[in-house]
C-alpha positions in Angstrom: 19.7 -47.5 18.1 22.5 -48.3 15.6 22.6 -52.3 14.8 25.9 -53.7 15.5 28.2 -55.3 13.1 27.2 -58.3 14.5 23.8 -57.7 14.4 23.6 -56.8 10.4 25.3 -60.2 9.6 22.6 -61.8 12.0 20.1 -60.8 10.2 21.8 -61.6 7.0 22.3 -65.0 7.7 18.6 -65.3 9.2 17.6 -64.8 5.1 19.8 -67.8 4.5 18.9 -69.6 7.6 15.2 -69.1 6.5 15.5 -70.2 3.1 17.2 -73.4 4.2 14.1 -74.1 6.1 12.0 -73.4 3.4 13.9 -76.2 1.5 13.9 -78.3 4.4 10.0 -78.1 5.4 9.3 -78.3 1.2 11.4 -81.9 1.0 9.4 -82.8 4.3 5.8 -81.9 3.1 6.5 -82.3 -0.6 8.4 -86.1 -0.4 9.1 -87.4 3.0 5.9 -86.7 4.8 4.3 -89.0 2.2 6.1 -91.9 2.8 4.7 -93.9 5.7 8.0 -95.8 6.9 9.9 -92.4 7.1 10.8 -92.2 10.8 11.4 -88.2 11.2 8.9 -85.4 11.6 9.1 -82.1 10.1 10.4 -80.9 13.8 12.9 -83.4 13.8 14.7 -82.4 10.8 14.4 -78.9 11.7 16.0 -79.1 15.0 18.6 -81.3 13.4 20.1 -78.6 10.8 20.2 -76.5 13.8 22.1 -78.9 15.8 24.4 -79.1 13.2 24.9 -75.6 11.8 25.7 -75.0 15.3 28.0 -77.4 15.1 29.8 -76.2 12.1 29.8 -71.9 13.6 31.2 -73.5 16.8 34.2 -75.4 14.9 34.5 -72.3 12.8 35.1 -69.8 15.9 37.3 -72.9 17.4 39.6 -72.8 14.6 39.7 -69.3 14.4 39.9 -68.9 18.2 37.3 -66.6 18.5 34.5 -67.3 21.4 34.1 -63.8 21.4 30.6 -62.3 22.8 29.3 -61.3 18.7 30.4 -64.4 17.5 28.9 -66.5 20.4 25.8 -64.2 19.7 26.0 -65.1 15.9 25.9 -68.5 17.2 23.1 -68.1 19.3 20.5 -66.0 17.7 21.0 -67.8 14.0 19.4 -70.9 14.5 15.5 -71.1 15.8 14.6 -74.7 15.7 17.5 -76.8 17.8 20.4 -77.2 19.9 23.3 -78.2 19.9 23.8 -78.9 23.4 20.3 -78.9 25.0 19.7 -75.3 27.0 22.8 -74.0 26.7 23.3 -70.6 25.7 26.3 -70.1 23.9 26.4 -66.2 24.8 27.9 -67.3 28.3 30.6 -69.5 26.3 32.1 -65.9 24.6 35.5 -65.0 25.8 35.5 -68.2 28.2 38.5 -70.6 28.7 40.3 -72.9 26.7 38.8 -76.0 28.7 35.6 -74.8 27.9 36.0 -73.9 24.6 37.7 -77.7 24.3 34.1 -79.1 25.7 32.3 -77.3 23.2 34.2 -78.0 20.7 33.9 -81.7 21.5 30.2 -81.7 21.5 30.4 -79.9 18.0 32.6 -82.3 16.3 31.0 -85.4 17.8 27.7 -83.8 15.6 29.8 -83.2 12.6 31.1 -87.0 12.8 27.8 -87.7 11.1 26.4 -85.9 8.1 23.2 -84.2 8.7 19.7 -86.0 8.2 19.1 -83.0 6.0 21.5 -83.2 4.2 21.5 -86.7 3.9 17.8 -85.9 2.4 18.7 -83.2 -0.1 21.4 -86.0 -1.6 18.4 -88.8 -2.0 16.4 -85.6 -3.8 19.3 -85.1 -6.0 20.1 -88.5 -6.5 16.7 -89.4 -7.8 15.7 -86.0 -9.3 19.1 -84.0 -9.9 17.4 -80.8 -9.0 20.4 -79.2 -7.1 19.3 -79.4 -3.4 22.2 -80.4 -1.9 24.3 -77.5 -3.1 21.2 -75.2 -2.4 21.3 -76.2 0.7 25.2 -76.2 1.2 25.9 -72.8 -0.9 23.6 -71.0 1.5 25.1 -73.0 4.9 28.5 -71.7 3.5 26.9 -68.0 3.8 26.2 -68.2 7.1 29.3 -69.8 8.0 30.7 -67.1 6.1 29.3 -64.4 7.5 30.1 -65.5 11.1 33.8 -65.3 9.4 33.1 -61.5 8.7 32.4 -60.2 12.2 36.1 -59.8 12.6 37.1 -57.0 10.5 40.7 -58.9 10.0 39.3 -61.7 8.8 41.6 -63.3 5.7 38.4 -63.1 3.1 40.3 -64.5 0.7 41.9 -67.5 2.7 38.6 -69.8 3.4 40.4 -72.9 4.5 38.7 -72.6 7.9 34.9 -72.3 6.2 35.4 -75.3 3.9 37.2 -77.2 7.0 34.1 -76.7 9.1 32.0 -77.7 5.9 34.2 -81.0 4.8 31.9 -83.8 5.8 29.3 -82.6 3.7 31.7 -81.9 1.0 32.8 -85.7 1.6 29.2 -86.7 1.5 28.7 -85.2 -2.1 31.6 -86.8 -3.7 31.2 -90.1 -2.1 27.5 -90.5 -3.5 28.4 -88.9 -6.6 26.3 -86.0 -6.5 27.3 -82.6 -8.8 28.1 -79.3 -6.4 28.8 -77.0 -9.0 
């Protein structure tokens, strides 16, 4: 059977997903899980880049209004780990109304109000160590944001106001604590 559009930048963005985790579960064993006073578990931190990715596809289809059933899919089958709202599955939100898209949407920028612990964890790394975690971690987010972009064959490629939009707290984060994402 011939993969879908769709289904090609899946699994695209499941090699960048994956190597996110990596980086995540090698902060967590390599630094974090050493350190008796820090509070999260390796599943935690997982399930919170999830939560938040999720957050940032879901603000990306909102702004481009497009809850269609491959991007809801994208949304869906990305992340392995988390939720962003506990049992749903966003496949049933493709195509759905505006009120419902509004609710989503809610959920996902109440998430994005707060920079995620991961992230928040690849800064301290970079902080101390300056070995370019953050913007690991963020130039390979922006791929899968990205490629959730490119299931539209319309999609402006070269207009990525929407991507970085969906990105900006993390973008904020960086500048605010000084840390180098170039």
């Amino acid at each position: 059977m011939e993969k879908s559009r769709a289904d090609i930048l899946i699994e695209k963005s499941k090699i960048n997903y994956n190597a996110v985790i990596k980086i995540v579960c090698n902060m967590y064993d390599g630094i974090f899980s050493k350190d008796a006073n820090f509070s999260y578990s390796r599943k935690e931190l997982l399930e919170d880049y999830d939560s938040y990715l999720q957050a940032i596809l879901i603000k990306l289809c909102y702004l481009n209004d497009k809850f269609t059933a491959d991007t809801m899919k994208f949304v869906e089958n990305v992340a392995d780990f988390g939720k962003l709202v506990d049992g749903a599955d966003f496949t049933l939100f493709a195509d759905c109304a505006k009120e419902m898209k509004d609710v989503v949407l809610e959920k996902a920028e109440e998430r994005l109000k707060e920079v995620s612990v991961c992230f928040k964890l690849a800064g301290a790394v970079d902080k101390s160590k300056n070995l370019g975690v953050l913007k690991s971690m963020l130039d390979l987010t922006v791929k899968i944001a990205f490629n959730l972009k490119l299931i539209d064959e319309k999609a402006n490629l070269k207009d990525n106001a929407d991507v970085v939009s969906s990105l900006k707290s993390i973008y904020v984060f960086a500048k605010t604590n000084g840390i180098n994402l170039k």
